[in-house]
LONULO-787539 format. One record per residue (C-alpha): residue in one letter; residue number from 1; y negated, z negated, x. Coordinates in nm, 3 decimals. Each point is the difference from the previous one (the first is absolute). Last residue first. Example, Ala and Ser with C-alpha at 12.3 -4.5 7.8 and 13.67 -1.06 7.14 Angstrom:
2
- s	2	0.106	-0.714	1.367
- a	1	0.344	-0.066	-0.137
//
This chain:
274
- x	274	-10.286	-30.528	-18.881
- x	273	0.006	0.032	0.375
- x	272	-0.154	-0.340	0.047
- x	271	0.177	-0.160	-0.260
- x	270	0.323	0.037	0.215
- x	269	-0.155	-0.141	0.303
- x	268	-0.190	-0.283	-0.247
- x	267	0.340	-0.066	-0.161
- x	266	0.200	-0.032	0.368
- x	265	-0.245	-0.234	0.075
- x	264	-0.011	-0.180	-0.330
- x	263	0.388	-0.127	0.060
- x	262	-0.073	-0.050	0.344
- x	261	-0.271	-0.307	-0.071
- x	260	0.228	-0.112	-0.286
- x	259	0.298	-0.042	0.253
- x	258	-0.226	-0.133	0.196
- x	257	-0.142	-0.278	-0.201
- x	256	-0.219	-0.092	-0.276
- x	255	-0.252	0.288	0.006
- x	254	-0.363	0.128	0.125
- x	253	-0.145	0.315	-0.021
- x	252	-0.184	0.241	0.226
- x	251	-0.131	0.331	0.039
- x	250	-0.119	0.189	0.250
- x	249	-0.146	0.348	0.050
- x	248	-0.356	0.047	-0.149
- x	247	-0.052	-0.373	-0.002
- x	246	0.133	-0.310	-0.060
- x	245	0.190	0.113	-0.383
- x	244	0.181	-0.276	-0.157
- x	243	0.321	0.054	-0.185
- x	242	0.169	-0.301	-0.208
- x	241	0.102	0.243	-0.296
- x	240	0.063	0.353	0.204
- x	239	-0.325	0.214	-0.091
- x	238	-0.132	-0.034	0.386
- x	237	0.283	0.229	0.082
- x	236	-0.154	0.322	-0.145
- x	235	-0.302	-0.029	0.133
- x	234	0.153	-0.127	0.323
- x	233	0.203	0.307	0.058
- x	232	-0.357	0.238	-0.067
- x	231	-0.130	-0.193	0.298
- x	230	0.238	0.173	0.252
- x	229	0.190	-0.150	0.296
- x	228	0.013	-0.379	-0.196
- x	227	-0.053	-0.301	0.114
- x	226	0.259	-0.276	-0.150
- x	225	-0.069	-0.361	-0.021
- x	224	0.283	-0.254	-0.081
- x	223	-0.152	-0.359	-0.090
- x	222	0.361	-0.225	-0.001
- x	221	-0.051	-0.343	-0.200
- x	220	0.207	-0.088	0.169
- x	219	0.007	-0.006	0.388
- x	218	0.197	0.254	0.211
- x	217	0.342	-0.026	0.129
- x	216	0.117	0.122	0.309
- x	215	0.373	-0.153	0.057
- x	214	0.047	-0.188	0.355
- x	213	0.049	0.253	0.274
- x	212	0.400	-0.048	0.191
- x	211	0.050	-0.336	0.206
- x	210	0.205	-0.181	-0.218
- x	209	0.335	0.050	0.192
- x	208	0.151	0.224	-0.307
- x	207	-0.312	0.193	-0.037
- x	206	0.026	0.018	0.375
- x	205	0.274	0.148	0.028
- x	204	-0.016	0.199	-0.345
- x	203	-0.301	0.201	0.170
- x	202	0.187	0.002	0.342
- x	201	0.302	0.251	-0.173
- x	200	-0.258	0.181	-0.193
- x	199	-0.174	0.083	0.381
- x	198	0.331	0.094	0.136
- x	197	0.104	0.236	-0.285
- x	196	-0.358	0.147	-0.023
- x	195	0.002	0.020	0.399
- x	194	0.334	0.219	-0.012
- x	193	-0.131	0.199	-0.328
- x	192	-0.303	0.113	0.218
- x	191	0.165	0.149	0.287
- x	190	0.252	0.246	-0.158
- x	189	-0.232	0.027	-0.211
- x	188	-0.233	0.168	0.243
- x	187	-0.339	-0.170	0.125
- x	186	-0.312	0.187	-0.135
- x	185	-0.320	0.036	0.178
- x	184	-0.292	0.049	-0.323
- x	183	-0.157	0.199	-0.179
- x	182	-0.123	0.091	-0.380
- x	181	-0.269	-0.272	-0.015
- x	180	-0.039	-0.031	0.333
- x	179	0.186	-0.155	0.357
- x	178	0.215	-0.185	-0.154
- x	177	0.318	-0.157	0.208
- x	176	0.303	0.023	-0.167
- x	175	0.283	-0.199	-0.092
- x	174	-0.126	-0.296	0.085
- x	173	0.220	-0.297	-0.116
- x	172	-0.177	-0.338	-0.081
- x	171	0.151	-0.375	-0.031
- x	170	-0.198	-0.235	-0.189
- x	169	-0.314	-0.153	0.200
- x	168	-0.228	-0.086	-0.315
- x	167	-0.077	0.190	-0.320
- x	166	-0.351	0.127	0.050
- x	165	-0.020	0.071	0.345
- x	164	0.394	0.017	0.055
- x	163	-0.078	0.293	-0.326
- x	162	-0.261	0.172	0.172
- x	161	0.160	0.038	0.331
- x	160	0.286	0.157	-0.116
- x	159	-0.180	0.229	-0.254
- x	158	-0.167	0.089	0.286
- x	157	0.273	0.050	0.311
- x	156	0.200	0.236	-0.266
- x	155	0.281	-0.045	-0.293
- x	154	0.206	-0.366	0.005
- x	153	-0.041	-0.330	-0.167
- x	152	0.163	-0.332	0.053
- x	151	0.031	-0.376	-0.124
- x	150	-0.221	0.046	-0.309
- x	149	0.036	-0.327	-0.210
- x	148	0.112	-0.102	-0.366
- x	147	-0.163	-0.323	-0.152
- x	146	0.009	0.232	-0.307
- x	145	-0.344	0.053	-0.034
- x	144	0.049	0.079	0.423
- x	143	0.167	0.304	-0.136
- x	142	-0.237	0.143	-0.221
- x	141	-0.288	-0.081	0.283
- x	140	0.211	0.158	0.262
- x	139	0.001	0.303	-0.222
- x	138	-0.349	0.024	-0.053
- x	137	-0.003	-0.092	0.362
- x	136	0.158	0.303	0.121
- x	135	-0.145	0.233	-0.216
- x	134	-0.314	-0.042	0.163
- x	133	-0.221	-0.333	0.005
- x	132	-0.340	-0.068	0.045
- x	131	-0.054	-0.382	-0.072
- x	130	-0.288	-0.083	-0.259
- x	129	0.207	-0.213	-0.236
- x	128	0.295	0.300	0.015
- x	127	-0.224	0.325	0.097
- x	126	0.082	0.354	-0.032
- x	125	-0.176	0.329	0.175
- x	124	-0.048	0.332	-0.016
- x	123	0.233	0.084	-0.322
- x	122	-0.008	0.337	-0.186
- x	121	0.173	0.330	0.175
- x	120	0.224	-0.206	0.253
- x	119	0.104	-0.253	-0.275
- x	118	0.194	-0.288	0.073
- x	117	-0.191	-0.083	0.333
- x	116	-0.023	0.270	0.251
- x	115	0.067	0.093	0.354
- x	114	0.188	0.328	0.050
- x	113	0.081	-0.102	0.354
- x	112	-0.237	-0.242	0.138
- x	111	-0.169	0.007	0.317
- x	110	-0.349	-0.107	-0.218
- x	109	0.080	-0.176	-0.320
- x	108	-0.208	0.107	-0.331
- x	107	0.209	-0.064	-0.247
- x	106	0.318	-0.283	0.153
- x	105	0.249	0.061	0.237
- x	104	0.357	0.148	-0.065
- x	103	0.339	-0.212	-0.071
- x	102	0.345	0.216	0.054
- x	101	0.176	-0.312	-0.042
- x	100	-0.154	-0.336	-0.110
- x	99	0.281	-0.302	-0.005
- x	98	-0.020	-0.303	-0.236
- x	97	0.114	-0.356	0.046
- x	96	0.222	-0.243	-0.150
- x	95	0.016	0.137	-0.399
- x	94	0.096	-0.235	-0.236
- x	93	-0.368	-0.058	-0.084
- x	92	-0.034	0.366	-0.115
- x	91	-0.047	0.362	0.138
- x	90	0.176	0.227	-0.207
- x	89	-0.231	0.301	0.003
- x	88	-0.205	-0.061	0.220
- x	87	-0.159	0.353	0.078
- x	86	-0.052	0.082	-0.372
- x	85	0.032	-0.402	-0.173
- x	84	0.030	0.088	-0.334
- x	83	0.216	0.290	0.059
- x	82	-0.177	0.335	-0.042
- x	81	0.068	0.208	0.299
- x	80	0.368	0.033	-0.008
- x	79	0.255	-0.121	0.218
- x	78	0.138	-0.378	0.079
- x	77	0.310	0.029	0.186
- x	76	0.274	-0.255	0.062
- x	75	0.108	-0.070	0.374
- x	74	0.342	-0.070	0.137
- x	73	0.114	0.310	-0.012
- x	72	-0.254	0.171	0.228
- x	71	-0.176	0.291	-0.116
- x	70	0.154	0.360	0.029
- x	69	0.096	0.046	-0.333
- x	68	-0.341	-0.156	-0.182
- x	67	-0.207	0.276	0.267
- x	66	-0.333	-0.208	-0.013
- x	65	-0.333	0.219	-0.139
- x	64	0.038	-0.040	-0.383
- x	63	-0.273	-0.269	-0.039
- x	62	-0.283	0.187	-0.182
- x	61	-0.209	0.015	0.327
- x	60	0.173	-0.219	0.231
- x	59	0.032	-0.374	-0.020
- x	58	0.418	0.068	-0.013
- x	57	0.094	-0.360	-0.045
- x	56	0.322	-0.172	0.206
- x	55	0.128	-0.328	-0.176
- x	54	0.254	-0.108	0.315
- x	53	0.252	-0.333	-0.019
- x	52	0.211	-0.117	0.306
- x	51	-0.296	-0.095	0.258
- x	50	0.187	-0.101	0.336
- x	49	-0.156	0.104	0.302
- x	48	0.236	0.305	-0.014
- x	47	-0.101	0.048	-0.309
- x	46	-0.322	-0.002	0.024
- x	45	0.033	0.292	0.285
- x	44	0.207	0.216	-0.216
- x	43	-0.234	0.001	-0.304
- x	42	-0.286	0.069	0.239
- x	41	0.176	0.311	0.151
- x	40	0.103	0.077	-0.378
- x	39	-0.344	0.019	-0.072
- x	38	-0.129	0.247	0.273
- x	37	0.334	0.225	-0.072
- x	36	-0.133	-0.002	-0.344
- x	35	-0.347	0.138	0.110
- x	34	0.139	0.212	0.225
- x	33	0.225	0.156	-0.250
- x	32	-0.346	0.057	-0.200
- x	31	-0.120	0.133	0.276
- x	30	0.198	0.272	0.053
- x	29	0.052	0.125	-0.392
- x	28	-0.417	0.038	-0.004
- x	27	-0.061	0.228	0.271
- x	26	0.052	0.274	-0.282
- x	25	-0.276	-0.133	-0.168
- x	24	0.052	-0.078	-0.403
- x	23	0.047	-0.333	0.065
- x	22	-0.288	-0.115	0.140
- x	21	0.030	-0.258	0.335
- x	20	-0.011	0.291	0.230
- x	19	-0.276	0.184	-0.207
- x	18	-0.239	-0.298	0.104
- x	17	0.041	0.070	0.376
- x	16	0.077	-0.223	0.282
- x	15	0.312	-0.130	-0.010
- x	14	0.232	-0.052	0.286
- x	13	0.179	-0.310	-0.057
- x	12	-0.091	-0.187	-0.336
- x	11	-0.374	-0.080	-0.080
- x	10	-0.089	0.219	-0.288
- x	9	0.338	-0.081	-0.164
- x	8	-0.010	-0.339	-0.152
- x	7	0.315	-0.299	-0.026
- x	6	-0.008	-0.292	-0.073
- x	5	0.285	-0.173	0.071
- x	4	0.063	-0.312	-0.177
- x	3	0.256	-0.283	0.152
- x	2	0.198	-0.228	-0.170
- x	1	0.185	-0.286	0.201
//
């Protein structure tokens, strides 16, 4: 049974602060550890439940985040930031289910620790066929092209409730309970990597007793519309062939399929720096 980990930083144990997750802060080192710790706690837990096969992707920044030496055996590592598939990087229809570690809410979330989607500096808001989505259901949506589905997810009480809202009831870890943008009531590690082993553990359960989330999949064609923080981004991403400009923010265009629909995502973030 193959298993992805996907794994972020902004919502591991005891962040709150962008220089935490940036390697060139001294807090840096710490969390980092944390944030491998966090996925061999998951890798543990499937196992015990019986998955035998882990793909784990670093999703953050440029993908050099998880400690290769101190990761568990049994998984393979997926690093660097410009894989074809970023976050879910090797995601495909042999995979049995997918687990989000370290997830944080989407742009614009209230109680939400360093809440963004993609791009904290450019992107308000994403749709997939009119649904708001964060990070979390780009990714779903990459996965469920695969038939692949979410069975757990783990960073604070937001995130967690945003995902079971848009994903179903797969199995959630707090790790911290927001109370701002840059705050929130932390549980320890000690703490955190028991429940992440547990939860994993009942995520391959019930995968395994067909009572885990179904896959989220979106209709094709997919329409993805993308608002903008600053107008001057959609000038310059209104170019891309197949771009439509709404307003003074958003644009939209419509592809084949999801992989498509992510593919000119990450092209209208990059384009919108350009």
């Amino acid at each position: 049974m193959k298993i992805l980990v996907a794994a972020d930083m902004e919502g591991i144990s005891g962040v709150t602060r962008w220089e935490e997750t940036e390697s060139a802060h001294s807090e840096y080192a710490r969390f980092r550890r944390i944030m491998t710790d966090e996925v061999n706690a998951a890798i543990a837990g499937a196992t015990e439940a019986g998955a035998n096969e882990f793909v784990v992707v670093d999703g953050h920044g440029d993908g050099t985040n998880i400690l290769i030496e101190e990761l568990d055996t049994r998984a393979r590592l997926n690093s660097g930031g410009a894989s074809p598939l970023s976050m879910m990087q090797g995601v495909d229809s042999e995979t049995a289910g997918v687990l989000f570690i370290g997830y944080h809410a989407r742009a614009g979330s209230q109680n939400a620790v360093l809440a963004h989607t993609w791009s904290s500096g450019r992107i308000a808001n994403v749709w997939l066929n009119n649904i708001l989505v964060g990070e979390y259901g780009l990714n779903a949506a990459v996965a469920g092209h695969f038939g692949v589905p979410v069975l757990m997810i783990t960073g604070d009480q937001t995130i967690c409730a945003q995902a079971s809202e848009l994903l179903g009831l797969l199995e959630t870890v707090v790790v911290k309970q927001a109370t701002g943008y840059f705050s929130a009531e932390c549980l320890t590690p000690q703490v955190t990597l028991a429940m992440i082993n547990k939860a994993a553990s009942r995520a391959i359960q019930r995968l395994k007793q067909r009572t885990a989330p179904l896959p989220f999949t979106v209709e094709t064609p997919v329409n993805v519309t993308i608002e903008f923080r600053q107008p001057e981004a959609a000038d310059r991403v209104v170019r891309l062939p197949g771009a439509k400009r709404l307003d003074g923010l958003r644009i939209e265009f419509i592809v084949k399929d999801m992989l498509a629909a992510h593919a000119g995502f990450r092209a209208a973030v990059k384009q919108s720096y350009d």
